[in-house]
C-alpha positions, -999 to +999 in steps of 0.1 A: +117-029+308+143-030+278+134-011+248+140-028+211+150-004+188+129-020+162+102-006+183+113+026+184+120+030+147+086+017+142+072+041+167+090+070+149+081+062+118+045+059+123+048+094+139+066+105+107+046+093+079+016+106+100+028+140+093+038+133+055+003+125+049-008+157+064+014+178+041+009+155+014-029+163+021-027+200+023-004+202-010-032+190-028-038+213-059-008+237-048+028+239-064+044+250-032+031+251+004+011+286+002-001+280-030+021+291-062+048+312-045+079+298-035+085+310+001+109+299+027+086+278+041+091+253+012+134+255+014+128+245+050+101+216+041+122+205+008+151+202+035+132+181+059+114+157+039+153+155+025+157+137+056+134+108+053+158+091+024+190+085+044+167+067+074+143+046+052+112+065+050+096+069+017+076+091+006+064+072-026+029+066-014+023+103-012+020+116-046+015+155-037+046+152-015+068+137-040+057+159-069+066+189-048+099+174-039+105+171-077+098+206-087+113+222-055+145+197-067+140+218-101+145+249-091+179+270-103+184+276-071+185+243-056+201+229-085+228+250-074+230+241-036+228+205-045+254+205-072+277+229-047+271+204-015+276+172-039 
């Protein structure tokens, strides 16, 4: 059998957005991932979910994901990186 690549984008990103809920979910109340302390945890999830713009997945419909994104986006920090990589 031939495989479609419409099917496996849609396959993927089912998979995907299955996982954005469940951080979305468990970010609920929190400013980062463990709560209100920045660990590496969140430069690894900001970097990930970074990902999901360039292939077409939005994260829109998860409002505790994309409020994250914005004040992990805010930090000094990343301000820098993102500035420095353009």
């Amino acid at each position: 059998t031939e495989i479609n690549k419409e099917d496996i984008k849609k396959f993927v990103t089912n998979n995907v957005n299955k996982y954005l809920e469940h951080v979305d979910k468990n970010l609920s109340g929190k400013d980062y991932i463990m709560g209100k302390q920045f660990t590496i945890a969140d430069a690894y999830l900001f970097v990930v979910v970074g990902w999901t713009k360039p292939v077409g997945i939005t994260i829109d419909g998860y409002k505790n994901l994309s409020n994250y994104m914005k004040r992990v986006a805010e930090r000094p920090a990343v301000q820098n990186i993102l500035k420095t990589e353009g």
